[in-house]
C-alpha positions in Angstrom: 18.7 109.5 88.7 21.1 108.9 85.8 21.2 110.5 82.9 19.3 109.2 80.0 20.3 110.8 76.6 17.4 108.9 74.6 15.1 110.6 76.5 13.4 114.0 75.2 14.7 117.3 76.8 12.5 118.9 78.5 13.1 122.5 76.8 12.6 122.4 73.0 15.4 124.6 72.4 18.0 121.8 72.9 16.7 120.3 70.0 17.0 123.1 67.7 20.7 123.1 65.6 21.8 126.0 63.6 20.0 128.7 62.1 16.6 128.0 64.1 18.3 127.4 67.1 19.9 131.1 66.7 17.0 132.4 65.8 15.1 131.5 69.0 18.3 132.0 71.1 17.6 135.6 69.5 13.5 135.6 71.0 14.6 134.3 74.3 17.2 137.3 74.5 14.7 140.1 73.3 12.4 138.7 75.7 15.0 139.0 78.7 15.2 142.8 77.4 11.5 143.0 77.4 11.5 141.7 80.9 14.4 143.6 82.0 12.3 146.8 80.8 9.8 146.6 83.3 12.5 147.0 86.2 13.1 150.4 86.9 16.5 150.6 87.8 17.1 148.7 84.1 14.9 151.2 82.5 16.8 153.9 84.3 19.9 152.7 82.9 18.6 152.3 79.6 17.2 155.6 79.6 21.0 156.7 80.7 22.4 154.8 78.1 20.5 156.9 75.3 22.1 159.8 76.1 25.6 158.4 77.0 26.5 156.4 74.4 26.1 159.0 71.9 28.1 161.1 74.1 31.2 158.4 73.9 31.4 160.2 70.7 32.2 163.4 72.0 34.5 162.3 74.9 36.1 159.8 73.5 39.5 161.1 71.9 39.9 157.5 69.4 37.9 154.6 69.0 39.3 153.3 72.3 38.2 155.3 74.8 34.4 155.8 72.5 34.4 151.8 72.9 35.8 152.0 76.8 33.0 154.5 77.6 30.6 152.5 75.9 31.2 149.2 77.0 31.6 150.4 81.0 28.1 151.6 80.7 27.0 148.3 78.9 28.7 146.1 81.4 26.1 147.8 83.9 22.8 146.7 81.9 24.3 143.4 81.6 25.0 143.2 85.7 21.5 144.7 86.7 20.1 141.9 83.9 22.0 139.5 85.7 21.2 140.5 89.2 17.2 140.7 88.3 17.4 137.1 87.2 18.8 136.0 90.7 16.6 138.1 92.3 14.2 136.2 90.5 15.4 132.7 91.1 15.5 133.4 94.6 11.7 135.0 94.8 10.3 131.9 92.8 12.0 129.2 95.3 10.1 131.0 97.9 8.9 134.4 99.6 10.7 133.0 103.4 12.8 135.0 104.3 16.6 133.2 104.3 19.8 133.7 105.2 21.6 132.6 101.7 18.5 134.2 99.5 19.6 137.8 101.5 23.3 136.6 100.4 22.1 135.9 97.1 20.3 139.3 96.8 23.0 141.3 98.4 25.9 140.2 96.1 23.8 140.7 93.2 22.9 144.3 94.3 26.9 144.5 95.3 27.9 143.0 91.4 25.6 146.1 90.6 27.3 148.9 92.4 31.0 148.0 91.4 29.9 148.2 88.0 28.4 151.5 88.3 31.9 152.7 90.5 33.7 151.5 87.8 31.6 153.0 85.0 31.1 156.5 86.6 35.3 156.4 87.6 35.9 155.5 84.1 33.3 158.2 83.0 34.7 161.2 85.5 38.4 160.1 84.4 37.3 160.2 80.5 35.8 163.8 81.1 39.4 165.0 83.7 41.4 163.7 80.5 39.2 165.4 77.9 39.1 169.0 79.5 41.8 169.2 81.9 44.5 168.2 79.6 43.6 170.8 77.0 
């Protein structure tokens, strides 16, 4: 089937243009977050991420390492997000199991853990520098 650009999109959104088009793109993304809310290992991070972030302050020498600190622990939300969806892509094509929907899952769950590695090295290295330098 070729493609037909005088045809209607099927999603709405490709319609939209500027401000509206942001705007929904906005609704759509707190709506990922509301979704992402009801995983627990999200919620878990989230929860983490409340008592963190504000810690960043406190570690963190200069605005680098606050930002560094911060952004390692983001980077994991946004890896379990991204992991959920394929986890969901995979469940909706279909509850058999298969060998390339276990691959799918697996590297998902692996994206996961070498985010959190990296986060909690760049966490543990943060707190060495902070205390055992002094």
């Amino acid at each position: 089937m070729s493609y037909q650009p005088d045809r209607e999109p099927v999603n709405a959104q490709k319609l939209r243009t500027g401000a509206s088009r942001m705007w929904h793109a906005f609704g759509y993304s707190c709506a990922g977050l509301r979704s992402g809310w009801g995983e627990t290992a999200f919620r878990q991070e989230a929860v983490a991420a409340v008592v963190l972030i504000p810690a960043a302050f406190w570690i963190g020498r200069n605005w680098v390492e606050v930002s560094l600190l911060c952004a390692v622990w983001l980077a994991v939300m946004v890896v379990e997000l991204l992991n959920t969806g394929i986890e969901t892509v995979v469940d909706r094509v279909g509850p058999d199991w298969h060998h390339l929907s276990k691959r799918a899952k697996d590297m998902g769950s692996a994206a996961v853990l070498l985010s959190l590695l990296l986060a909690i090295g760049t966490w543990v290295a943060a707190i060495a520098s902070r205390w055992l330098a002094a």
